[in-house]
DRENNU-938510 format. One record per atom (N, C-alpha, C, CB): residue in three letters; atom name; x negated, y negated, z. Coordinates in steps of 0.001 Angstrom, whole numbers. Glycine has a CB too. Layout:
N
{resn: ALA&name: CA&xx: X&yy: Y&zz: Z} $
...
//
This chain:
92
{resn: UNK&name: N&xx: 44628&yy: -76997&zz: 30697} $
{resn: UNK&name: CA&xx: 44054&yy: -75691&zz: 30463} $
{resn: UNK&name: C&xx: 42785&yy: -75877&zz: 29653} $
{resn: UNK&name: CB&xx: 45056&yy: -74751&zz: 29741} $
{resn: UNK&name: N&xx: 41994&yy: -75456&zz: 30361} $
{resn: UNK&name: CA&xx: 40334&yy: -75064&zz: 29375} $
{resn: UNK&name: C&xx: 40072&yy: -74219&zz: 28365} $
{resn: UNK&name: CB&xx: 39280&yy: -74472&zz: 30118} $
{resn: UNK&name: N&xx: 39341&yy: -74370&zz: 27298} $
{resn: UNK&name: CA&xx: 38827&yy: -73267&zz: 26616} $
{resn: UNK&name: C&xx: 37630&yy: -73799&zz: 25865} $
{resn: UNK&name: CB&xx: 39878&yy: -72603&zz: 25706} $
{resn: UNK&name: N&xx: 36854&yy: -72610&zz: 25345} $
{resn: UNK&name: CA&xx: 35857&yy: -73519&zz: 24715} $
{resn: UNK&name: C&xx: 35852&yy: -74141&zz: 23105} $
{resn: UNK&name: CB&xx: 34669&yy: -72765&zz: 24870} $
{resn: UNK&name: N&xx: 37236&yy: -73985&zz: 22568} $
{resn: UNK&name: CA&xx: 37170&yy: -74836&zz: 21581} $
{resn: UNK&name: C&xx: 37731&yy: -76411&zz: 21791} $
{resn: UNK&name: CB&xx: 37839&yy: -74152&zz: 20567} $
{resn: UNK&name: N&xx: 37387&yy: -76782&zz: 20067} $
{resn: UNK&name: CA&xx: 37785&yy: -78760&zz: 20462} $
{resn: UNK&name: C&xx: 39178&yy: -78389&zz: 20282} $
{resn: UNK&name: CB&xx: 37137&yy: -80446&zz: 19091} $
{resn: UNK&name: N&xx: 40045&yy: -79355&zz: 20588} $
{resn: UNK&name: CA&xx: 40916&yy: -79463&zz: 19669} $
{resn: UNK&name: C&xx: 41145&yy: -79731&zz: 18486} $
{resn: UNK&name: CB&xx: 41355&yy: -79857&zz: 19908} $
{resn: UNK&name: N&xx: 39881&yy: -80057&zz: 17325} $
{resn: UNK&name: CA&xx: 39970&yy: -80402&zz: 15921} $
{resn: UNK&name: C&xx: 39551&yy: -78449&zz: 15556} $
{resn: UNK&name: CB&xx: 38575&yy: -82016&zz: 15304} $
{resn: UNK&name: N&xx: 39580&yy: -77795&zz: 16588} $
{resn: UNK&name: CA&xx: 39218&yy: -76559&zz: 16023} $
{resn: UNK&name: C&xx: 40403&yy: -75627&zz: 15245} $
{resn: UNK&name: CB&xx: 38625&yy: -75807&zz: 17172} $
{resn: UNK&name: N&xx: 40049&yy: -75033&zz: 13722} $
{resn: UNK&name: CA&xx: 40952&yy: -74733&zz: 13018} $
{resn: UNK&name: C&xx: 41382&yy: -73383&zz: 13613} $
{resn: UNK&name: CB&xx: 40574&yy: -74802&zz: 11662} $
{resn: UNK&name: N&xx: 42789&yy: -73105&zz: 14071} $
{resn: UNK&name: CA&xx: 43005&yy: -71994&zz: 15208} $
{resn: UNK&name: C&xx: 42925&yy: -70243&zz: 13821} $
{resn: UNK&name: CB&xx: 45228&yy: -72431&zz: 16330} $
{resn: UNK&name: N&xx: 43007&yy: -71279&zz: 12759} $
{resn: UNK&name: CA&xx: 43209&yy: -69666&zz: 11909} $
{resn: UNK&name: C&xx: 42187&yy: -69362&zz: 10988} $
{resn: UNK&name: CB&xx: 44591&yy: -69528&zz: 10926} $
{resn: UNK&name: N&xx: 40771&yy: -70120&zz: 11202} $
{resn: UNK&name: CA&xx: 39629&yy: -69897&zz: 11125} $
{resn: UNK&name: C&xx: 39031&yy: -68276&zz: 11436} $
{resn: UNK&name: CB&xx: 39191&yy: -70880&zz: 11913} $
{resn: UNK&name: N&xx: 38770&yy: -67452&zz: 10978} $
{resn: UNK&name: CA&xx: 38372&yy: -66201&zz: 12044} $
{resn: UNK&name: C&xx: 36818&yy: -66259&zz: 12880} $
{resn: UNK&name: CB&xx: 38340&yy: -64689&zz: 11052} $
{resn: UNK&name: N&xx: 36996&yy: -65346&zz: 13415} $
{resn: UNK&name: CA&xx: 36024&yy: -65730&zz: 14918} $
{resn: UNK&name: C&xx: 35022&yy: -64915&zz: 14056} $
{resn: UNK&name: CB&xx: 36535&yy: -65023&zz: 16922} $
{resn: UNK&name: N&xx: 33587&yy: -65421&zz: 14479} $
{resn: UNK&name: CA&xx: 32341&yy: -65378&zz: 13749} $
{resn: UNK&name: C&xx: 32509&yy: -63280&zz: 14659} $
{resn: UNK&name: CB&xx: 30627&yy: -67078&zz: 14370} $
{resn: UNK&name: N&xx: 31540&yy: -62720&zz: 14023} $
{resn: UNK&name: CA&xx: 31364&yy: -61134&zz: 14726} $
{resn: UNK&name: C&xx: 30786&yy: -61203&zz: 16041} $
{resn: UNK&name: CB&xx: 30331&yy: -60095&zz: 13873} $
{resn: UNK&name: N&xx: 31041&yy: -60388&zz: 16958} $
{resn: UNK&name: CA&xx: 30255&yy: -60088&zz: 17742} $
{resn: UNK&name: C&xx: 29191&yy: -59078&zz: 17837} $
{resn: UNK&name: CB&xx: 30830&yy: -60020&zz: 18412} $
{resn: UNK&name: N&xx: 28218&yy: -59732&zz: 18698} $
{resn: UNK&name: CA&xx: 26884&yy: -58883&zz: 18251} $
{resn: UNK&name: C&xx: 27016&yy: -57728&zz: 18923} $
{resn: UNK&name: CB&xx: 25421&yy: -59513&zz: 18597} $
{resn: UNK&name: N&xx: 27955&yy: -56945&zz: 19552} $
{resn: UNK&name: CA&xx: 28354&yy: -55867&zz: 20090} $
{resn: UNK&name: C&xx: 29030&yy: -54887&zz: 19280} $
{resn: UNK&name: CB&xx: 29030&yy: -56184&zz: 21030} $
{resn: UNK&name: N&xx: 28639&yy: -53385&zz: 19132} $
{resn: UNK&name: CA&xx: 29206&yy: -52725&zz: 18029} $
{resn: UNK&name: C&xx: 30878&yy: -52648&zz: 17927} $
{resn: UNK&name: CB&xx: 28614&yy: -51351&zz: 18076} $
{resn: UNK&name: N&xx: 31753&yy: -52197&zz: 17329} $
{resn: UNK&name: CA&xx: 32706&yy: -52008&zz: 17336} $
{resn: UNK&name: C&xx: 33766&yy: -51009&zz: 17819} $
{resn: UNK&name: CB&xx: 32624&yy: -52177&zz: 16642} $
{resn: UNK&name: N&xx: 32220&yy: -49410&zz: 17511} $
{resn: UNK&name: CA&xx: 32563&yy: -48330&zz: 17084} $
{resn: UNK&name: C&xx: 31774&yy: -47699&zz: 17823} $
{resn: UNK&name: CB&xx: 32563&yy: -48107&zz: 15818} $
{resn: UNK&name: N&xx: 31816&yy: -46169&zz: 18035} $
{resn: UNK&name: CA&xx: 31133&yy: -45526&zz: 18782} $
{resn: UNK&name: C&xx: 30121&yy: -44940&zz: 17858} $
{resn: UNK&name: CB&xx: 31894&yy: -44670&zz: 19560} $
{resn: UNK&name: N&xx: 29985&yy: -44770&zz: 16316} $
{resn: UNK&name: CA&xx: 29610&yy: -44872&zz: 15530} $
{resn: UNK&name: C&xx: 28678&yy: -45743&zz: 14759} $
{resn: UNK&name: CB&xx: 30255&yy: -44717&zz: 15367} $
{resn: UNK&name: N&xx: 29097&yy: -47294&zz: 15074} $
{resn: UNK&name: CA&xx: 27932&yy: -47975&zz: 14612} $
{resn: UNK&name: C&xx: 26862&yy: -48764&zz: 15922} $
{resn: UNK&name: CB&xx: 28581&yy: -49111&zz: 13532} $
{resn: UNK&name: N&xx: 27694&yy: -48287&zz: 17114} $
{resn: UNK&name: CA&xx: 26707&yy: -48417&zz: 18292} $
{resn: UNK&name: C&xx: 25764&yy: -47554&zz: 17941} $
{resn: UNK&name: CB&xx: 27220&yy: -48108&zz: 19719} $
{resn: UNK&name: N&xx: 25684&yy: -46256&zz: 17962} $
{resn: UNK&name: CA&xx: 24701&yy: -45188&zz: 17542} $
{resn: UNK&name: C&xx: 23896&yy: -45451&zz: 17011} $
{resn: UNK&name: CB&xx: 24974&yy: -44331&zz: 16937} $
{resn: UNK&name: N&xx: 24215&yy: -45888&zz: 15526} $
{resn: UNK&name: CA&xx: 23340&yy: -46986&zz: 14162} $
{resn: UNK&name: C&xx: 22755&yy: -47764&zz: 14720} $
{resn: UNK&name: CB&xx: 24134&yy: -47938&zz: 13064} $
{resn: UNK&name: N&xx: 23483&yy: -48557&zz: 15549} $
{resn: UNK&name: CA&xx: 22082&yy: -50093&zz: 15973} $
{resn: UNK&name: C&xx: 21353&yy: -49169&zz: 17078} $
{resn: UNK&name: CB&xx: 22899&yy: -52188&zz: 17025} $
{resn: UNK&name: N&xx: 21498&yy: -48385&zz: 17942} $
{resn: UNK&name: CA&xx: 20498&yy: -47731&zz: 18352} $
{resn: UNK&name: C&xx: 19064&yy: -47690&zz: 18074} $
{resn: UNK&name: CB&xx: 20820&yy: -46878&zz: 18213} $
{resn: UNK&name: N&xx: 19520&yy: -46880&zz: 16758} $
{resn: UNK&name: CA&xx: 18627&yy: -46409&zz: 16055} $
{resn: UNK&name: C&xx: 17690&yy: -47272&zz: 15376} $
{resn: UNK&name: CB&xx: 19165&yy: -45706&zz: 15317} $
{resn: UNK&name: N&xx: 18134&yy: -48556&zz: 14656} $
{resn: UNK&name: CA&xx: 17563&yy: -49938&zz: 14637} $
{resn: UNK&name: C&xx: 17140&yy: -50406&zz: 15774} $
{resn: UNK&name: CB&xx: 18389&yy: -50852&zz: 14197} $
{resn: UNK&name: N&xx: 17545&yy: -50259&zz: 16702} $
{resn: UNK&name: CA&xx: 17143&yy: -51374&zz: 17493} $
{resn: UNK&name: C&xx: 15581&yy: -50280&zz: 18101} $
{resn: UNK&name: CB&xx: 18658&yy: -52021&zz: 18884} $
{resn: UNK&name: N&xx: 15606&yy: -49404&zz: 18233} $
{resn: UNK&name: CA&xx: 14670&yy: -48238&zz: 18520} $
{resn: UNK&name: C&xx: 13448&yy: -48827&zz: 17626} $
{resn: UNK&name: CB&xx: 15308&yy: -46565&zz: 18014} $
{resn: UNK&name: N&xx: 13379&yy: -48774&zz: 16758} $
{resn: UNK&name: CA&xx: 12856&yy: -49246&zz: 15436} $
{resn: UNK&name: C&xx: 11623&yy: -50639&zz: 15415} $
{resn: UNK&name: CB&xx: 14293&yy: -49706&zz: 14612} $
{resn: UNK&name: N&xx: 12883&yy: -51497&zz: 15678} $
{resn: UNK&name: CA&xx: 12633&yy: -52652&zz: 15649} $
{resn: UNK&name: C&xx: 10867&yy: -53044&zz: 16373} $
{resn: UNK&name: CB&xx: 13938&yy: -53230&zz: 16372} $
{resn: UNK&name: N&xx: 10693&yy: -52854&zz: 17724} $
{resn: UNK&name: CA&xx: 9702&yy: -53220&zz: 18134} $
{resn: UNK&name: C&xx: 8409&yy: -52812&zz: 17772} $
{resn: UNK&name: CB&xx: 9859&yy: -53132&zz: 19074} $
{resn: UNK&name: N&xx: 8558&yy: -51013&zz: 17402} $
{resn: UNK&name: CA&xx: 7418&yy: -50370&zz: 16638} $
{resn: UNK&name: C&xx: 7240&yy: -50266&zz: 14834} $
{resn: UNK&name: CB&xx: 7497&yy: -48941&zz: 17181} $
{resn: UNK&name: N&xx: 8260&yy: -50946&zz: 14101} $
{resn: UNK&name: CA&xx: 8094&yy: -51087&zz: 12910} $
{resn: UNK&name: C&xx: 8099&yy: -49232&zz: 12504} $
{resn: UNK&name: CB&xx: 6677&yy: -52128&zz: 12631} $
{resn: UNK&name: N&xx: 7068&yy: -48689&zz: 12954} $
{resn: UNK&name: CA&xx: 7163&yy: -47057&zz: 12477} $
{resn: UNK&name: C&xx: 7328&yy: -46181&zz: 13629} $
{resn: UNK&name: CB&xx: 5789&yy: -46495&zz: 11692} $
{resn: UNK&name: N&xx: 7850&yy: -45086&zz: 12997} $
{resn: UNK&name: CA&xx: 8164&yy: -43982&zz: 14286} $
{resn: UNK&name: C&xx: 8147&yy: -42729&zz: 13487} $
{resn: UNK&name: CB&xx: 9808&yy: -44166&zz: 15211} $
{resn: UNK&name: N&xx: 8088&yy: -41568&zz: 14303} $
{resn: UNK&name: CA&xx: 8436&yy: -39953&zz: 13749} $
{resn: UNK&name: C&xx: 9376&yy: -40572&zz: 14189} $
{resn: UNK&name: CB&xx: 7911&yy: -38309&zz: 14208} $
{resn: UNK&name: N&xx: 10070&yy: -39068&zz: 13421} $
{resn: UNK&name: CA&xx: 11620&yy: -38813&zz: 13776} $
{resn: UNK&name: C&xx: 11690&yy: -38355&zz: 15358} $
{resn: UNK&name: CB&xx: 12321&yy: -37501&zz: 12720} $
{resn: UNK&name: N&xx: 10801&yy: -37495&zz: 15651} $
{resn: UNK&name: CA&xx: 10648&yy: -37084&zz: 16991} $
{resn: UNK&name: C&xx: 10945&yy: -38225&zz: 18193} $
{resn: UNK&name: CB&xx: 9221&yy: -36572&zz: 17071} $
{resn: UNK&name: N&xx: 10014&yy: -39326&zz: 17907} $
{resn: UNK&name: CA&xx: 10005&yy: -40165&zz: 18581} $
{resn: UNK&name: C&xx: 10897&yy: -40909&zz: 18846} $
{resn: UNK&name: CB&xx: 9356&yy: -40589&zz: 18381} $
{resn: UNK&name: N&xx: 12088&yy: -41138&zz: 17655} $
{resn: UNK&name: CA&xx: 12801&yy: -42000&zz: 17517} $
{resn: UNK&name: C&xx: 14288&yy: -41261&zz: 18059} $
{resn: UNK&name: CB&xx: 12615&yy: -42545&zz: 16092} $
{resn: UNK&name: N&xx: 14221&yy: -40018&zz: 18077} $
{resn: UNK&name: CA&xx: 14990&yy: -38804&zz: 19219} $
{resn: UNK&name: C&xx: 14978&yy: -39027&zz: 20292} $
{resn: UNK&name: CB&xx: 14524&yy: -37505&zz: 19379} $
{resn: UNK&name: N&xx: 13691&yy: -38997&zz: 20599} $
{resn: UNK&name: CA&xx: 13200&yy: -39096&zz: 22401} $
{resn: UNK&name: C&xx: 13697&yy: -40608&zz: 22668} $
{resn: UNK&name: CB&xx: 11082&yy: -38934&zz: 22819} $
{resn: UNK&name: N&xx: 13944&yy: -41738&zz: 22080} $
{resn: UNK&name: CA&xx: 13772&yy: -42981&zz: 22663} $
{resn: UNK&name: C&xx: 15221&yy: -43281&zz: 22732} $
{resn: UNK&name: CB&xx: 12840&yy: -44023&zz: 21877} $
{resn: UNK&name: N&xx: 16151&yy: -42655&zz: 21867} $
{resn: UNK&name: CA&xx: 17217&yy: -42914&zz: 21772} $
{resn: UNK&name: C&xx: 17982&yy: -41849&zz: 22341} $
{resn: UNK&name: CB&xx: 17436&yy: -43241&zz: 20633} $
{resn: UNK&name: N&xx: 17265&yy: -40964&zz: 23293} $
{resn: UNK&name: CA&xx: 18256&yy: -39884&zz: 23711} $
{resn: UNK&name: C&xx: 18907&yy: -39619&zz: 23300} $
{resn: UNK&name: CB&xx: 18789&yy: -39810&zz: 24427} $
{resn: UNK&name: N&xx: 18545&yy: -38704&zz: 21785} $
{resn: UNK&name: CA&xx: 19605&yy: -37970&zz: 20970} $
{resn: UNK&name: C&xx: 19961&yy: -36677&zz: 21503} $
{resn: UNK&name: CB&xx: 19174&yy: -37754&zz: 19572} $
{resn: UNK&name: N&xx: 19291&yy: -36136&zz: 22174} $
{resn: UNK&name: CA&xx: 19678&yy: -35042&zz: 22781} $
{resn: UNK&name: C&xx: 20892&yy: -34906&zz: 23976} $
{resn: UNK&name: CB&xx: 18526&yy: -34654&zz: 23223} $
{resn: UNK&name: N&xx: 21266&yy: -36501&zz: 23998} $
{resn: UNK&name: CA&xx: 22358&yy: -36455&zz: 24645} $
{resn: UNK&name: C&xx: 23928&yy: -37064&zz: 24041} $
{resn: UNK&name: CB&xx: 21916&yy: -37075&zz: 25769} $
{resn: UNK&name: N&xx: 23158&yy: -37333&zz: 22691} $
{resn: UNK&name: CA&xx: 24088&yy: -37608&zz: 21811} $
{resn: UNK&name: C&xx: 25250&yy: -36533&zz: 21176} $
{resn: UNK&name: CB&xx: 23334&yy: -38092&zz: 20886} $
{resn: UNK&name: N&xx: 26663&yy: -36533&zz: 20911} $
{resn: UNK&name: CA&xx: 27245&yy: -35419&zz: 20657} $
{resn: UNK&name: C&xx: 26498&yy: -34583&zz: 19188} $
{resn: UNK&name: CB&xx: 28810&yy: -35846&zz: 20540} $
{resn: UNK&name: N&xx: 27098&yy: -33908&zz: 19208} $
{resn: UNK&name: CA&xx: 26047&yy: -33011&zz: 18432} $
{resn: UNK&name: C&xx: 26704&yy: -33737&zz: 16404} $
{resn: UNK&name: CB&xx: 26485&yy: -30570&zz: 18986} $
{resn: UNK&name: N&xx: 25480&yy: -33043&zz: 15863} $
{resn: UNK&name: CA&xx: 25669&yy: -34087&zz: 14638} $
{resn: UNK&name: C&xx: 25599&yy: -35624&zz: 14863} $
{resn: UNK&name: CB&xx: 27049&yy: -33873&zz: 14034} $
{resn: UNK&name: N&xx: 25772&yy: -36296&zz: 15240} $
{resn: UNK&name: CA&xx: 26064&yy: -37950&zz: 15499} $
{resn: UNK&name: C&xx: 24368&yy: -38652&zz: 15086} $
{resn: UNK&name: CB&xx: 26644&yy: -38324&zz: 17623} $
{resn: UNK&name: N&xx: 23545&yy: -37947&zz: 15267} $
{resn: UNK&name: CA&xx: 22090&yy: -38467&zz: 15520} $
{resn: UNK&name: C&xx: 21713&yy: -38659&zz: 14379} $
{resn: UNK&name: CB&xx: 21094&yy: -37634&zz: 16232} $
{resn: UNK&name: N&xx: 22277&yy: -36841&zz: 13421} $
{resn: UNK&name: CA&xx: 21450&yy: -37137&zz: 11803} $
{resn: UNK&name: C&xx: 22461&yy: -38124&zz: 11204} $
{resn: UNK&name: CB&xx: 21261&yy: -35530&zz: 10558} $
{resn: UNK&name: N&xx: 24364&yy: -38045&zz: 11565} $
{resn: UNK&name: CA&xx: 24911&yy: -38438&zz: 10592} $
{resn: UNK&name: C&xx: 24648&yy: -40130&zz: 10407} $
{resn: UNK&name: CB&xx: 26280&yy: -37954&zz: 10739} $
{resn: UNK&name: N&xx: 24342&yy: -40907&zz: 11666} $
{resn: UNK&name: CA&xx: 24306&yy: -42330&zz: 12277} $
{resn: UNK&name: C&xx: 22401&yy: -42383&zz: 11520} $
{resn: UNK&name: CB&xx: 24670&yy: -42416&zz: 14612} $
{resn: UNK&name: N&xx: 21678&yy: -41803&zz: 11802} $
{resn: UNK&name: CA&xx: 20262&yy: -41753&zz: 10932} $
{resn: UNK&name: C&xx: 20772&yy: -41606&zz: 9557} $
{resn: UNK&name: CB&xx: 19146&yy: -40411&zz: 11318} $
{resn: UNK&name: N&xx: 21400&yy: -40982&zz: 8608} $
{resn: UNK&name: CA&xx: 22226&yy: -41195&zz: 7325} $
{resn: UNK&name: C&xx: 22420&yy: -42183&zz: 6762} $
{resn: UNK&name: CB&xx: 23259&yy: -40907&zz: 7353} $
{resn: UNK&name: N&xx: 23314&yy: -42936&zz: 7987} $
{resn: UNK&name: CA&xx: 24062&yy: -43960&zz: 7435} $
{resn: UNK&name: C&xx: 23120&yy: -45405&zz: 7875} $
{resn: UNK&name: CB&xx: 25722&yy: -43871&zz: 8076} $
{resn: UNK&name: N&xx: 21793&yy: -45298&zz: 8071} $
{resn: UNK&name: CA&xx: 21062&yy: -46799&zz: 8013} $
{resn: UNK&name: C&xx: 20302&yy: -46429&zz: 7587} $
{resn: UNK&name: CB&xx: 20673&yy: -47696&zz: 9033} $
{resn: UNK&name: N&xx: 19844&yy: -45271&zz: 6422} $
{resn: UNK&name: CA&xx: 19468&yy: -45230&zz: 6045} $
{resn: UNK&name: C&xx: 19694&yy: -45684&zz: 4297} $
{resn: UNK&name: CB&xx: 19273&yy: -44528&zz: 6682} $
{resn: UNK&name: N&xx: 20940&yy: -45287&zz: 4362} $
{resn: UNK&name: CA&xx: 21948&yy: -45562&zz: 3396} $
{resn: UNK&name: C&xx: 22254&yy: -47411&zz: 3174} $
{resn: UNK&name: CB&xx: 23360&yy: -44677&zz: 4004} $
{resn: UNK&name: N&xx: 22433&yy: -48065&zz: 4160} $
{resn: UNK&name: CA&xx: 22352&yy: -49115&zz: 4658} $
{resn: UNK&name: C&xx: 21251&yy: -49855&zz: 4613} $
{resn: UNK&name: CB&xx: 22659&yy: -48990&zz: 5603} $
{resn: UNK&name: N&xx: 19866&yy: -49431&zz: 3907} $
{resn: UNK&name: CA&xx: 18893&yy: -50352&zz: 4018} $
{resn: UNK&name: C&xx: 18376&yy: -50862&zz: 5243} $
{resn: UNK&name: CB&xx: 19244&yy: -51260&zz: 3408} $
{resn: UNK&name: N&xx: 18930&yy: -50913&zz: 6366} $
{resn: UNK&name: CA&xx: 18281&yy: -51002&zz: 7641} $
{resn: UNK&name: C&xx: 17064&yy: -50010&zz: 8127} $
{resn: UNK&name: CB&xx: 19331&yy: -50869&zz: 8540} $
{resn: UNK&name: N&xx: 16957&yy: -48801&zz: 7662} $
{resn: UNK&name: CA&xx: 15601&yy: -48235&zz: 7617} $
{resn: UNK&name: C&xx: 15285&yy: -47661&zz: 6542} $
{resn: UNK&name: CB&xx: 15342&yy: -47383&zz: 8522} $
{resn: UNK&name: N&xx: 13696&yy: -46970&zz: 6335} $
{resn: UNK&name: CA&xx: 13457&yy: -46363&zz: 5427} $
{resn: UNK&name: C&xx: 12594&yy: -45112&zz: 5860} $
{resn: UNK&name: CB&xx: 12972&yy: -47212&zz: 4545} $
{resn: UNK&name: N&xx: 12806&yy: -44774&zz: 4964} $
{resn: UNK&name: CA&xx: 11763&yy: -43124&zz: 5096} $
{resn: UNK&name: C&xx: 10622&yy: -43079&zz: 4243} $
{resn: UNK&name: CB&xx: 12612&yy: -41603&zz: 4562} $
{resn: UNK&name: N&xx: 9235&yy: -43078&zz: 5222} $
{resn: UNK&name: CA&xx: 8357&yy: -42979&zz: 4650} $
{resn: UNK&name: C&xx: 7709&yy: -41827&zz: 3911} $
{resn: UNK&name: CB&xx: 7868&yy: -43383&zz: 5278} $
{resn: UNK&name: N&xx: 7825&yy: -41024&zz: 4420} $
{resn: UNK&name: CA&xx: 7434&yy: -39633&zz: 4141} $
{resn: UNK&name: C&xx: 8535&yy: -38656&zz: 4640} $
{resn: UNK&name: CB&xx: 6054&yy: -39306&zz: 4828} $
{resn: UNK&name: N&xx: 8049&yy: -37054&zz: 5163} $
{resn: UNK&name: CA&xx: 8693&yy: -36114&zz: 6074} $
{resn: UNK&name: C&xx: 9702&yy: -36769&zz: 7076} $
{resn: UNK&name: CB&xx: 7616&yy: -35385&zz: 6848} $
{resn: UNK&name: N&xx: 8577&yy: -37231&zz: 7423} $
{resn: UNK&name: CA&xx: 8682&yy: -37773&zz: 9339} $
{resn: UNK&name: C&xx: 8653&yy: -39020&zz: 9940} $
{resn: UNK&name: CB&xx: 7555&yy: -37336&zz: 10188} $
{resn: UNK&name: N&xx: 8217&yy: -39455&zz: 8878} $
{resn: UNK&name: CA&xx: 8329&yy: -41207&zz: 9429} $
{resn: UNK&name: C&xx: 9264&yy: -42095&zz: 8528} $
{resn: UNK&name: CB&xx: 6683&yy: -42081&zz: 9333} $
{resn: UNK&name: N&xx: 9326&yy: -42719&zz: 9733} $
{resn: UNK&name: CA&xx: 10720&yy: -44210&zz: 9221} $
{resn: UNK&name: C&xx: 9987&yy: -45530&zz: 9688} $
{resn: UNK&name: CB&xx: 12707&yy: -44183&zz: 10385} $
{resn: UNK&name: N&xx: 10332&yy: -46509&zz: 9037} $
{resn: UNK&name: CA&xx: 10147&yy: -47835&zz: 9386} $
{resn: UNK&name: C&xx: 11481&yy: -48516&zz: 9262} $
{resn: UNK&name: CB&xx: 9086&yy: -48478&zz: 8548} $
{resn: UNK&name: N&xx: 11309&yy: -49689&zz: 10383} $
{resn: UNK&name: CA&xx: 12519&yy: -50289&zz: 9857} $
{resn: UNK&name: C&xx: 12516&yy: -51490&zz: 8521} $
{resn: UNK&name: CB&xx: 13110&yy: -50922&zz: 11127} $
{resn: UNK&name: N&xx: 13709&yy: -51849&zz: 8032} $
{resn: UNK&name: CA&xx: 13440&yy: -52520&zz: 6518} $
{resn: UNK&name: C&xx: 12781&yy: -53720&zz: 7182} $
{resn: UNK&name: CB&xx: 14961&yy: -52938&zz: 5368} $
{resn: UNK&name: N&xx: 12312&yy: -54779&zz: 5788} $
{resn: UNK&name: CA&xx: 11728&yy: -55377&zz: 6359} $
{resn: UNK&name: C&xx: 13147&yy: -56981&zz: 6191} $
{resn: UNK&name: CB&xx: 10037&yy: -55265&zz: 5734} $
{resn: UNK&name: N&xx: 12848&yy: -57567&zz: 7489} $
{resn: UNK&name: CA&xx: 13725&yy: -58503&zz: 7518} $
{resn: UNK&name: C&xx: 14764&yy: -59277&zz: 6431} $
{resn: UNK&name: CB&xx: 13055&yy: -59188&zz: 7950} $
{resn: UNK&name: N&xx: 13957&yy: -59918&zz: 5318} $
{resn: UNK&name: CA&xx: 14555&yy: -60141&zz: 4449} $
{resn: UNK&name: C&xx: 15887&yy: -59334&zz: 3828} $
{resn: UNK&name: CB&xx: 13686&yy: -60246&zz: 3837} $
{resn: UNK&name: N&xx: 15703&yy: -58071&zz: 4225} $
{resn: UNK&name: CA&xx: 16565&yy: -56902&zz: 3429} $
{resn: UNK&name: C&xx: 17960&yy: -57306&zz: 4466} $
{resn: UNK&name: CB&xx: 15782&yy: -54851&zz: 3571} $
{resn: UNK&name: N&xx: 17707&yy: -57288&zz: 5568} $
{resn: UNK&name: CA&xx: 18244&yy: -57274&zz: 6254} $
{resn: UNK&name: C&xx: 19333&yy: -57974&zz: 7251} $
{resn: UNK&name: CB&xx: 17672&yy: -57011&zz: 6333} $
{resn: UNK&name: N&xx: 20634&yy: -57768&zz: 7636} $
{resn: UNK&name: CA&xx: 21209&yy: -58822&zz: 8105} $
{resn: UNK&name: C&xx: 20894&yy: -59721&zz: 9011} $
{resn: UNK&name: CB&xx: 22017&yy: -58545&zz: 8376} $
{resn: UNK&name: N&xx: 20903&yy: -60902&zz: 9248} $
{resn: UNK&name: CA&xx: 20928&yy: -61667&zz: 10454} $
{resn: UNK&name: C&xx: 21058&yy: -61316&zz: 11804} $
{resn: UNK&name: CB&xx: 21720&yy: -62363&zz: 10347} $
//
């Protein structure tokens, strides 16, 4: 039988995370990062439109914008604009 560990592999080691969310909740969050990511700044508007919040259940958009914000993964520049943090801040 195959698998991809050795056999010197410690079986009760835990398995590193996957880069896939968990939650329907923190999928939302990396959304919103990942939205982010390529333009460094955005309105809020923009960052609506790209992430099709308008098809998001209702509340989910500000509460998931809340919580990376809260999280250091973005910041608020002013009113209307966000950037995302800058790497260092940030997880791997």
């Amino acid at each position: 039988m195959s698998n991809d560990r050795t056999d010197s592999a410690d079986p009760h080691r835990p398995t590193p995370p996957t880069p896939w969310a968990h939650s329907h909740a923190e999928a939302e969050f990396r959304e919103i990062v990942r939205t982010l990511e390529p333009c460094q700044v955005l309105t809020l508007a923009r960052i609506r439109e790209l992430c099709w919040a308008d098809h998001w259940p209702a509340g989910d958009f500000d509460a998931s914008l809340k919580n990376a914000l809260a999280a250091g993964e973005i910041k608020q520049l002013g009113d209307d604009l966000y950037e995302i943090a800058p790497a260092a801040q940030r997880d791997p």
